[in-house]
C-alpha positions in Angstrom: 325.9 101.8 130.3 324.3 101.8 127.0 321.5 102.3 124.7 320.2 100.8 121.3 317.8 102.2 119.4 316.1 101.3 116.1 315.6 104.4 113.2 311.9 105.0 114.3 311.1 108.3 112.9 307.3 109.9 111.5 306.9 107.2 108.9 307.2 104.1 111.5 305.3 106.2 114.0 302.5 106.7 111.0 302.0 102.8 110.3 301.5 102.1 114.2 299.0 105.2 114.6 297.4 104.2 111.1 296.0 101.0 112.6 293.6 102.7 115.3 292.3 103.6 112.3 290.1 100.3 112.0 289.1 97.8 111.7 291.3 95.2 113.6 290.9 92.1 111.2 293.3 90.2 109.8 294.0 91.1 106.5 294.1 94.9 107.1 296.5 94.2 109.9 298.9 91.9 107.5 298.7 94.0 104.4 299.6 97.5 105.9 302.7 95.3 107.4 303.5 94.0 104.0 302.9 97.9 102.6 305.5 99.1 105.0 307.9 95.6 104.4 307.3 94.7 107.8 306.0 91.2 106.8 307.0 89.8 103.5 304.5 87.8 101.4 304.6 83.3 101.0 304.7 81.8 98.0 301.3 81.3 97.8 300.7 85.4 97.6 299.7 85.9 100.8 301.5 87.8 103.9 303.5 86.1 105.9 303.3 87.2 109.5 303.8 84.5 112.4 301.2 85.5 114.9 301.3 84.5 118.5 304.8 84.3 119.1 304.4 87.1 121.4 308.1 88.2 122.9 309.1 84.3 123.2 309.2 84.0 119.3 308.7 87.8 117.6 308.0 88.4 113.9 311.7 89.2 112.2 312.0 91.8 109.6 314.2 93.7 107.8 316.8 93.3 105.0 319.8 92.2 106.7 320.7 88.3 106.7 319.8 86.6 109.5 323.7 86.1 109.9 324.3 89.6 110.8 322.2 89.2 113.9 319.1 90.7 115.9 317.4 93.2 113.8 313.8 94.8 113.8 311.3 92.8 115.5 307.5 92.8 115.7 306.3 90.9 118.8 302.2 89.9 118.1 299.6 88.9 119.8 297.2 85.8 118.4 295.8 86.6 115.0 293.3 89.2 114.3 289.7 87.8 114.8 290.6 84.4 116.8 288.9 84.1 120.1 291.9 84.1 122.7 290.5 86.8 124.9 290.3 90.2 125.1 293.7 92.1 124.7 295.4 88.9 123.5 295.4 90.3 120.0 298.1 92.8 118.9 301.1 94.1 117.2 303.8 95.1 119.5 307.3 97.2 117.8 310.1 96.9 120.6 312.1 100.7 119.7 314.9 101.1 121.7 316.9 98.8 124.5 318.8 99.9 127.7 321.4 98.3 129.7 322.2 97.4 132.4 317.9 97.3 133.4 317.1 99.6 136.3 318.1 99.2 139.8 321.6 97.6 138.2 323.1 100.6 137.0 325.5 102.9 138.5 325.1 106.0 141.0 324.2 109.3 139.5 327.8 111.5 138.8 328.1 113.6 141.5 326.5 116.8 141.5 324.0 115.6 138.5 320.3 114.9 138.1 319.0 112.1 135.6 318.1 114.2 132.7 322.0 116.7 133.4 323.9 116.8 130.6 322.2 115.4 128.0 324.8 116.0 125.3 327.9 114.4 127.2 327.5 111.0 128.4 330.7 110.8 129.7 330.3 110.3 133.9 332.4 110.9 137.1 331.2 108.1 139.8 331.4 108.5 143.5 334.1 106.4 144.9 333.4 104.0 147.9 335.5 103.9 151.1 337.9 102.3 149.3 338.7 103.8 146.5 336.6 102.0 144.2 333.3 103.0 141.8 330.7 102.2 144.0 327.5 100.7 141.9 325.2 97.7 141.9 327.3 96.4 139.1 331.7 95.9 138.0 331.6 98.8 136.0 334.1 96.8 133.5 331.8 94.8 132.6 330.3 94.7 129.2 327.1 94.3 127.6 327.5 90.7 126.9 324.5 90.4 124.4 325.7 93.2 122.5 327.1 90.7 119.9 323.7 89.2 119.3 322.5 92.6 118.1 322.5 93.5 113.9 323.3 96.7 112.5 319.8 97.9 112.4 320.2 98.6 116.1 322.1 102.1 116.4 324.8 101.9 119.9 325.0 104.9 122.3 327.7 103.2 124.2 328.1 106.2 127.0 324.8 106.6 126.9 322.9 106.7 130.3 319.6 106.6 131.4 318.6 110.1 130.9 318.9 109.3 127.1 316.8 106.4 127.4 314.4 108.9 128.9 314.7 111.3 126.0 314.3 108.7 123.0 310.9 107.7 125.1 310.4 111.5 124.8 311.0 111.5 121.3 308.7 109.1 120.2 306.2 110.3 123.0 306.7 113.9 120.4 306.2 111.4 117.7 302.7 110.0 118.4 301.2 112.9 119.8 301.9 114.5 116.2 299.5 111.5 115.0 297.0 111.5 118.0 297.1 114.3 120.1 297.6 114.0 123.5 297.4 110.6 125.2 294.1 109.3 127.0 296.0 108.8 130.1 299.5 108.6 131.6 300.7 105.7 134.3 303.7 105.0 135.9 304.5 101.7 138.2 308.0 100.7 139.5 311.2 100.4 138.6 311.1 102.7 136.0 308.2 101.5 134.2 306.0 104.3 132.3 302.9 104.1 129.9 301.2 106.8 127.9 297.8 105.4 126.1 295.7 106.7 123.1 292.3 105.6 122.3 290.2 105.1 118.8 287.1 103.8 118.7 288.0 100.2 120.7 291.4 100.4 119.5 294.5 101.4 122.0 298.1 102.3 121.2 300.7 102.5 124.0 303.9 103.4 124.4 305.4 101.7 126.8 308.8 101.5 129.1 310.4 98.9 131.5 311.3 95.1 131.2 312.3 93.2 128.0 311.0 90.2 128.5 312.8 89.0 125.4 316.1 88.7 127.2 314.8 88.2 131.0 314.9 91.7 131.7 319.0 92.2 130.7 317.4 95.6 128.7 315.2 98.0 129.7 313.1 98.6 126.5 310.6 100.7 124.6 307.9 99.8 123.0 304.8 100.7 121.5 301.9 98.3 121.0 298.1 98.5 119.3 295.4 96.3 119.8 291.8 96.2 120.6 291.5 97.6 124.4 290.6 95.2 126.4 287.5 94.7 128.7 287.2 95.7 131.7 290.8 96.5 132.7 290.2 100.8 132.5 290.9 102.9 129.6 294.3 101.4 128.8 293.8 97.6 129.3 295.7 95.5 131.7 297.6 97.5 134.1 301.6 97.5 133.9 302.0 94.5 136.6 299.8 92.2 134.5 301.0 93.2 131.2 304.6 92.4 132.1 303.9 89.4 134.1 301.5 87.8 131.5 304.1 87.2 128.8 306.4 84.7 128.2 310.0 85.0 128.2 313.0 84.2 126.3 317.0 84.5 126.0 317.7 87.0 123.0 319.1 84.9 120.3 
């Protein structure tokens, strides 16, 4: 098992908060991502952010070579101000990445509850009948797109899930600092969890479960702002259509 996890701390946490603030056009979107060097500007002076892409082709940033591999990544929605729907529109930072994704991992260690022993991630599995770890997956086998990853992702390579949990508790800490508590609070299955503030039309949510970007190989962390969108409650669409409505690519 193992975790990755970008260095999203207060200032990070600040930008995303920061644009509930309003309004949700274009240019304020793309200059407080220039501000923060989160986009970086074309030749002709003005930002350059790729819109659209969605998870299938996110926004890269950063300042290492491309060479070095995956680093930060913004996944958007269509462009501030273009009619493509309510909801379509949005800027979406993916914060930390689990593997293997839920419902592959190993059994608990015996004796322990998710969030035990937060400080050693070292584990003793239950052995099967014969002998052997039992789990939904060869325990010797590694996180094959590991390599793909840059430096800007820090590894927890004992980590388990528990520390995914905290690092969603962490930023959770993070944005209530910002916002206060959050509007609501929904959780669906396999492990999949939302928390959702509200500002005048605007939501921000920070979310857990799939990553679409590599066909569910992670388990991820995000949080996303946007204009809430109609008529789908206080948050906007609910957790199945949100993960089912995005398209889907192999990381690298």
């Amino acid at each position: 098992m193992a975790l990755k996890t970008l260095r999203v701390g207060a200032a990070e946490i600040r930008l995303l908060t920061s644009l509930t603030d309003g309004p949700w056009d274009r240019s304020t979107i793309e200059n407080a991502l220039v501000r923060r060097g989160w986009a970086a500007e074309a030749p002709d002076g003005r930002p350059a952010v790729e819109w659209g892409g969605g998870a299938a082709a996110p926004h890269f940033f950063g300042t290492d070579p491309p060479s070095a591999g995956i680093g930060p990544r913004l996944e958007l929605g269509a462009a501030p101000g273009t009619d493509d729907g309510q909801g379509a529109s949005f800027v979406q930072l993916p914060c930390a990445l689990f593997w293997p994704a839920f419902g592959e991992e190993p059994p608990l260690p015996r004796g322990g509850g998710q969030d035990d022993d937060l400080e050693d991630p070292e584990t003793d599995y239950e052995d099967d009948e014969d002998g052997d770890e039992d789990s939904g997956i060869d325990l010797d086998e590694v996180d094959d797109l590991d390599g793909e990853y840059g430096p800007a992702w820090h590894r927890a390579p004992d980590a388990r899930r528990a520390h995914f949990h905290a690092e969603y508790t962490r930023l959770s800490g993070l944005i209530r600092a910002e916002l206060g508590a959050p509007l609501h609070s929904t959780s669906g299955e396999m492990d999949t969890h939302e928390e959702t503030w509200e500002r005048a039309g605007l939501s921000l949510t920070l979310h857990r479960g799939d990553d679409l970007n590599t066909y569910s190989h992670y388990d991820v962390i995000t949080v996303r702002v946007g204009p809430t969108a109609a008529g789908d409650g206080p948050g906007g669409p609910d957790l199945k259509d949100r993960d089912g409505s995005a398209a889907m690519t192999a990381a690298g």
